[in-house]
C-alpha positions as CSV (number, residue, x, y, z in Angstrom):
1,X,-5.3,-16.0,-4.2
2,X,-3.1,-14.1,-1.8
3,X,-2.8,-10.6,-1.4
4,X,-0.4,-7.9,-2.3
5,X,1.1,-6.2,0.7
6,X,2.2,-2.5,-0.4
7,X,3.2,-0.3,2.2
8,X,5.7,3.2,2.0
9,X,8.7,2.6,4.4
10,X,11.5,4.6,6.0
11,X,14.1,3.5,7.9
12,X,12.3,1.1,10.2
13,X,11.7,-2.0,9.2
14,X,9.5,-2.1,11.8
15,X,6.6,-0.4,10.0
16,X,6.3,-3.2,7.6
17,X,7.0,-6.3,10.3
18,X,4.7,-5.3,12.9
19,X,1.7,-5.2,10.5
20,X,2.7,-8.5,8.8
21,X,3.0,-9.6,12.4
22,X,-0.4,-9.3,12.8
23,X,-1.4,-10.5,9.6
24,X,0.7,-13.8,10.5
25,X,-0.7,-14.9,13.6
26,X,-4.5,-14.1,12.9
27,X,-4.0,-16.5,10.3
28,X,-2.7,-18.8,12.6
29,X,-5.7,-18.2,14.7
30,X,-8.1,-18.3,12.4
31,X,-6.7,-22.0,11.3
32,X,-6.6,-22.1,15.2
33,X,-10.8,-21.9,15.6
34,X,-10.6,-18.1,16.8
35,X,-14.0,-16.3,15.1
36,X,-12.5,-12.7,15.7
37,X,-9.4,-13.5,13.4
38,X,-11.9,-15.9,11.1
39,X,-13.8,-12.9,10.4
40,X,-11.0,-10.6,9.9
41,X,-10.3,-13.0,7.0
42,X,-13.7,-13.3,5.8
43,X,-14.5,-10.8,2.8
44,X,-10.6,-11.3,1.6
45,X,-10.6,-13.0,-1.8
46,X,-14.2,-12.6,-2.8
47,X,-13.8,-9.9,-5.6
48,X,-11.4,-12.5,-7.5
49,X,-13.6,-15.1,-6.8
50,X,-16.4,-13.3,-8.3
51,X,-14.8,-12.1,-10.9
52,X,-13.9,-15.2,-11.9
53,X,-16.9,-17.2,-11.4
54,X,-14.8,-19.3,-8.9
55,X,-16.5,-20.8,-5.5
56,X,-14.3,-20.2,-2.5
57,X,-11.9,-23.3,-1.6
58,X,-10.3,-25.1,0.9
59,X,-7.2,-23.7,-0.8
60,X,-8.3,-20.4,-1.2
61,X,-9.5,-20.1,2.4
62,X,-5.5,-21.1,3.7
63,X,-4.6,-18.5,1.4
64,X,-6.9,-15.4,1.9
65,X,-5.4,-12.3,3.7
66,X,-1.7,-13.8,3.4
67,X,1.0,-11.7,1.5
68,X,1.4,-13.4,-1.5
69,X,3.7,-10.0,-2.5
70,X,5.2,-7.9,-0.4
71,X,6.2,-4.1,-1.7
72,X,7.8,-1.0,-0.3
73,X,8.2,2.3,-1.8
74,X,11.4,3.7,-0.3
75,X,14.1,6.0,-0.9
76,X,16.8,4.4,-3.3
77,X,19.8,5.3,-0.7
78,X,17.6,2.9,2.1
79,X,16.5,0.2,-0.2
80,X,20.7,-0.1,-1.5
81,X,21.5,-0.4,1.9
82,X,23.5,3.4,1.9
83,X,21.9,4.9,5.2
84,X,21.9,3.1,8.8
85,X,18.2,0.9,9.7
86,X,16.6,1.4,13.0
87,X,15.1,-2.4,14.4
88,X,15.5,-4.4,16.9
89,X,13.7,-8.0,18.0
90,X,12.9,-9.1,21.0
91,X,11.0,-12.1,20.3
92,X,14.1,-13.4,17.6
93,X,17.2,-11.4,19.6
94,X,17.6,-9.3,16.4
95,X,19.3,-6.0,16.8
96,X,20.2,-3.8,13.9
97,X,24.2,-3.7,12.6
98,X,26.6,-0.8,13.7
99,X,26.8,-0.1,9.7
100,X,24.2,0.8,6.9
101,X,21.9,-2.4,5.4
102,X,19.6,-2.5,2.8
103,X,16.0,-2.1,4.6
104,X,14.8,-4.8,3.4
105,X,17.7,-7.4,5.0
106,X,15.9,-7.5,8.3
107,X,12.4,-7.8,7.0
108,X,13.0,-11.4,5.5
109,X,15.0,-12.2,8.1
110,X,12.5,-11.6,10.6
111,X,9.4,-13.1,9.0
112,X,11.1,-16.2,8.2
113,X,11.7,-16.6,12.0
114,X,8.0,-15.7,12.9
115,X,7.1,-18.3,9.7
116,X,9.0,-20.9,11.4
117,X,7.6,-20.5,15.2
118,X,4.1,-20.6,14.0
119,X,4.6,-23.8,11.6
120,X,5.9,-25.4,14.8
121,X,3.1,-23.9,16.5
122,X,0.8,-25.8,14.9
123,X,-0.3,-23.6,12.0
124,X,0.3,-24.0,8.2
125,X,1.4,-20.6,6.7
126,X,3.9,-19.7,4.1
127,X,6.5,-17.1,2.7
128,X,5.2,-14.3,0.2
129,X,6.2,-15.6,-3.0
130,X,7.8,-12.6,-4.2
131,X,9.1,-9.2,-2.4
132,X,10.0,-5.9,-4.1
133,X,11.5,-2.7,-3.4
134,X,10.4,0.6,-5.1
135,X,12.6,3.5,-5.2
136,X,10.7,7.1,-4.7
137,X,11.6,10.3,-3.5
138,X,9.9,10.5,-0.6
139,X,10.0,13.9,-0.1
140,X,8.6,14.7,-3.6
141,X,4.5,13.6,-3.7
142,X,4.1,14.2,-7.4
143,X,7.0,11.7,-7.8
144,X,5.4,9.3,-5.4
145,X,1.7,9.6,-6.8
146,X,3.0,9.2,-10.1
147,X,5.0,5.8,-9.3
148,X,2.3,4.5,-7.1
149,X,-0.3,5.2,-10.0
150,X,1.8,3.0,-12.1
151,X,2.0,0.4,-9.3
152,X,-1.6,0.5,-8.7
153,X,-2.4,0.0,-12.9
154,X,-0.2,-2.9,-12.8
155,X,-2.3,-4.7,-9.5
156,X,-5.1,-3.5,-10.9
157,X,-6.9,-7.1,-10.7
158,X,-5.4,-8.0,-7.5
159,X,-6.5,-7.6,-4.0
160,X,-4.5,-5.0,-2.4
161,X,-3.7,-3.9,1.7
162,X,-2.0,-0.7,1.4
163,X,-0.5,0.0,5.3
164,X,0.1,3.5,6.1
165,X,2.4,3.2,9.0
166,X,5.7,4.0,7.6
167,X,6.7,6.1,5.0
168,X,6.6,10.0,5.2
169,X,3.9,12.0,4.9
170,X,4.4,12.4,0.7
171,X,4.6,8.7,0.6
172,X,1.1,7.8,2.2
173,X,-0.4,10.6,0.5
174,X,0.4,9.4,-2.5
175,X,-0.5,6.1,-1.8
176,X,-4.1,7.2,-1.0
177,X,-4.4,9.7,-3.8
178,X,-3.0,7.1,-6.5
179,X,-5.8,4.3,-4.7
180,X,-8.5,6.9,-5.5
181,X,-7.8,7.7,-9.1
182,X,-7.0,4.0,-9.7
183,X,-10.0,0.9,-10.3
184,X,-8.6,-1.1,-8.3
185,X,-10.8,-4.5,-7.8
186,X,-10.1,-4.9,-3.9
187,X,-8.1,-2.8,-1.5
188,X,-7.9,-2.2,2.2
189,X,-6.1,0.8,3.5
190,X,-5.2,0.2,7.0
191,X,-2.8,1.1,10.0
192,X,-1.8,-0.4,13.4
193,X,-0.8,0.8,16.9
194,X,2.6,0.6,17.9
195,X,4.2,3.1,19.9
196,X,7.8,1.5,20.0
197,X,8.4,2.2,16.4
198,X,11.9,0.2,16.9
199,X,10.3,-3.0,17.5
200,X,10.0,-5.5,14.7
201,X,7.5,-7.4,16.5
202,X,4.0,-6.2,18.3
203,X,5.1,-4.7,21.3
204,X,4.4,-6.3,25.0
205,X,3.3,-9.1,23.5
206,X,5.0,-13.2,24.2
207,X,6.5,-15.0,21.7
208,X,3.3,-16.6,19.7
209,X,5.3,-20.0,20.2
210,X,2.4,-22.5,20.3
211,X,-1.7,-22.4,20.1
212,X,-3.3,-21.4,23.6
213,X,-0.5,-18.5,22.9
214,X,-1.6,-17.6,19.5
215,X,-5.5,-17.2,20.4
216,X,-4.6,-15.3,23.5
217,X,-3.0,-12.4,21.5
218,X,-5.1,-12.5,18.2
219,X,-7.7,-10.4,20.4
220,X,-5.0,-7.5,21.3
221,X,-3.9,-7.6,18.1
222,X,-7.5,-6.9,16.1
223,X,-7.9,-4.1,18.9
224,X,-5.1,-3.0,17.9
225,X,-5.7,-3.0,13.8
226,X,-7.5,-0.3,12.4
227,X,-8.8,0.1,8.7
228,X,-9.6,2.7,6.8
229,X,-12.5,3.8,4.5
230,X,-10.6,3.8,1.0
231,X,-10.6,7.4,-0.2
232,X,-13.4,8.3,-2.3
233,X,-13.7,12.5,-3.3
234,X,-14.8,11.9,-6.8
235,X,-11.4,13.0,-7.9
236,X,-10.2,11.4,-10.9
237,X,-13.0,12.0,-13.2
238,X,-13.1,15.6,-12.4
239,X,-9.1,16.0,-12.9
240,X,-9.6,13.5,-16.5
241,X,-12.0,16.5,-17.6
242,X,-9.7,19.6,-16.7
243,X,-6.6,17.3,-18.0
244,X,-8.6,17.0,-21.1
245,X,-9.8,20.7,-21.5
246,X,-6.5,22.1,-20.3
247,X,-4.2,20.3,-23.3
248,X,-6.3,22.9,-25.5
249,X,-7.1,25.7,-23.7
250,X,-5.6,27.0,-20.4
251,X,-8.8,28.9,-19.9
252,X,-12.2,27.2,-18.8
253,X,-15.3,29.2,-18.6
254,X,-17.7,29.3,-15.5
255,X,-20.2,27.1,-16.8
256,X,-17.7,25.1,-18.7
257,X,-16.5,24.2,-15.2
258,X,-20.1,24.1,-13.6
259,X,-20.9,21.5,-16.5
260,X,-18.0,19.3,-15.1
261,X,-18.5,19.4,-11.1
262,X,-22.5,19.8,-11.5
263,X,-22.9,23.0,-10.1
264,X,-20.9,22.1,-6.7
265,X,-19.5,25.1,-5.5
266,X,-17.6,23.7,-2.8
267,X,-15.9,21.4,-4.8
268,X,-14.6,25.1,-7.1
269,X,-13.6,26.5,-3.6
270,X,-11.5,23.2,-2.8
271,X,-9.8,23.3,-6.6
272,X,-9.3,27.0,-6.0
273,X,-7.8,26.5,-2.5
274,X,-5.6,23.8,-2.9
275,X,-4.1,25.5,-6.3
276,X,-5.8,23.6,-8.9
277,X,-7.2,26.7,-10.2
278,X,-6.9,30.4,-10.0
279,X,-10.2,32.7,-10.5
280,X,-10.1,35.3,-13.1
281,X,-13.2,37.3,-14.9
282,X,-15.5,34.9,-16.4
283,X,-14.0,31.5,-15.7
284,X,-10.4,30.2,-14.1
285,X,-6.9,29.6,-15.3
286,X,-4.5,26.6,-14.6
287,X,-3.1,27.1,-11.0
288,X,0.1,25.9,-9.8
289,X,-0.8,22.8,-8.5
290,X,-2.2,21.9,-11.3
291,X,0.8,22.9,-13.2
292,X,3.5,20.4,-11.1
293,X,0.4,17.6,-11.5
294,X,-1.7,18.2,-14.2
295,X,1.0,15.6,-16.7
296,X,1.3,13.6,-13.6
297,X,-2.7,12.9,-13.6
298,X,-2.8,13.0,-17.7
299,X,-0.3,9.5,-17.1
300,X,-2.7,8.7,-14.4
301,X,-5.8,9.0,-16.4
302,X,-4.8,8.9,-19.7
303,X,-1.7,6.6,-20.6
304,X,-1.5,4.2,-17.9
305,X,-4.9,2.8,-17.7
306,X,-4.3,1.4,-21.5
307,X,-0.1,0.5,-21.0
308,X,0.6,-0.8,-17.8
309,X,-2.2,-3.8,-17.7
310,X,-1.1,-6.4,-15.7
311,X,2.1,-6.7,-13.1
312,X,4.7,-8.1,-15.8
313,X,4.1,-5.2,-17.5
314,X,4.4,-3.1,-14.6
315,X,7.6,-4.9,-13.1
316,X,9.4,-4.1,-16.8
317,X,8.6,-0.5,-17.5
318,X,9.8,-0.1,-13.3
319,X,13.1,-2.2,-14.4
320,X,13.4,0.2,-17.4
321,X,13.1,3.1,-15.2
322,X,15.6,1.7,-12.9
323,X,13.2,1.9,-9.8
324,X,12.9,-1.9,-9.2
325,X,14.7,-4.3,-6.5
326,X,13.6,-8.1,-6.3
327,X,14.4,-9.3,-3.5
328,X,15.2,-12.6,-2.9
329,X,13.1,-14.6,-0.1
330,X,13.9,-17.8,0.5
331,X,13.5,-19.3,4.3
């Protein structure tokens, strides 16, 4: 089983590649004999193994860490190819066109060429089977959480690297928020050094154009690779209780709310300061961030978990919405 790449995106292609880069060639190395890159690998594909009774094979070892699915949540003028791309390849003598391209274009483009070196390398890796784009306002995170909720309820049995490289601000927030009110089976939140944001390809580093190459840079690249600790503050059961209470009252007493957080005080001061709630005699009222969000988290919490179940559902009520670009990849 492969994994499902999700990763926010702006107008640098870049973002996306560069990780994927990485992803690529420690594959390669892994197949390669390098034990840095094997272990990289290791723990990806054991939660669907396990939760389907499955012993790890040959098969699924080829298989574990690659993107099976690609998918960036964009703005809709990027992803239809309305607003100029910044990207440019050393390694493949890409360069980005004088007019506007979809954002995707030089994605495919690009991994098909580093697909094709490592093959001839010597390695045995393959094309994501599927690649789609997802239209968001990112400037807007209640529009991003809620559309990344949805995503997230449709992979919910997946394994899932969520790369928070590109994207604005709104966009990986929403990712991460979304990851933690979501049970999601497996998921990696990660992000990767790059400082030439440009570049399509790991910067200062050759061509991975045959083996001794390939295990030379697998090492800079897992120095290079960070993850991060999925986000865990206990969030979503809290904000299902207030959802819940606040449908029938917009009042919640003091011990009505101590009963829900169990006493935790600081967790009241962090729903009071981030506007969640607003203190008044005897208990607290509905604040104003909890009036943009609250139906936001009710979807969340409430509606998706029992109607978006599986991706097909998730890739028709995106099609409905109008959110939803397959792309084709073909190499």
């Amino acid at each position: 089983m492969g994994v499902y790449h999700v990763s926010g995106l702006g107008l640098s292609p870049g973002a996306v590649t560069v990780p994927l880069s990485a992803v690529y060639i420690l594959k390669a190395a892994a197949q390669f004999g390098h034990q840095r890159a094997i272990d990289f690998f290791s723990r990806s594909g054991e939660h669907h193994n396990e939760r389907e009774g499955k012993e790890g094979s040959s098969e699924n070892d080829a298989n574990r860490g690659l993107p099976e699915v690609i998918i960036i949540l964009d703005s809709r003028e990027a992803i239809e190819g309305k607003l100029p791309v910044s990207y440019e390849s050393h390694w493949f003598r890409m360069k980005a066109e004088k007019k506007p391209e979809p954002v995707y274009k030089p994605i495919t483009k690009y991994l098909c060429k580093l697909i094709e070196t490592l093959n001839n390398a010597g390695a045995t890796v393959k094309p994501p089977k599927e690649f789609y784009a997802l239209s968001v306002n990112h400037q807007d995170f209640e529009d991003v959480l809620d559309k990344a909720g949805m995503l997230f309820y449709g992979l919910r049995d997946k394994e899932i690297w969520v790369n928070l490289i590109g994207g604005s601000n709104q966009v990986n927030l929403g990712l991460m928020i979304a990851g933690a009110t979501t049970p999601l089976l497996s998921w990696r939140y990660y992000y990767m050094a790059q400082n030439n944001i440009r570049l399509l390809e790991p910067e200062d580093l050759p061509v991975p154009k045959d083996e001794r190459t390939v295990l030379k840079i697998a090492g800079i690249l897992l120095d290079r690779w960070y993850d991060i600790l999925p986000l865990n503050i206990g969030l979503g059961n809290i904000i299902q209780k207030l959802v819940n209470h606040f449908q029938a009252s917009n009042f919640i007493s003091e011990n009505q709310l101590n009963k829900i957080v169990k006493g935790n005080r600081n967790l009241i001061n962090k729903l009071l300061s981030s506007g969640y709630l607003v203190e008044r005699p005897g208990g607290f009222t509905v604040g104003p961030t909890f009036k943009k969000t609250g139906a936001i988290f009710h979807r969340l919490l409430n509606v998706y978990p029992s109607t978006i179940t599986n991706t097909v559902i998730w890739k028709n009520k995106a099609k409905e919405l109008g959110i939803l670009k397959e792309v084709d990849f073909q190499c």
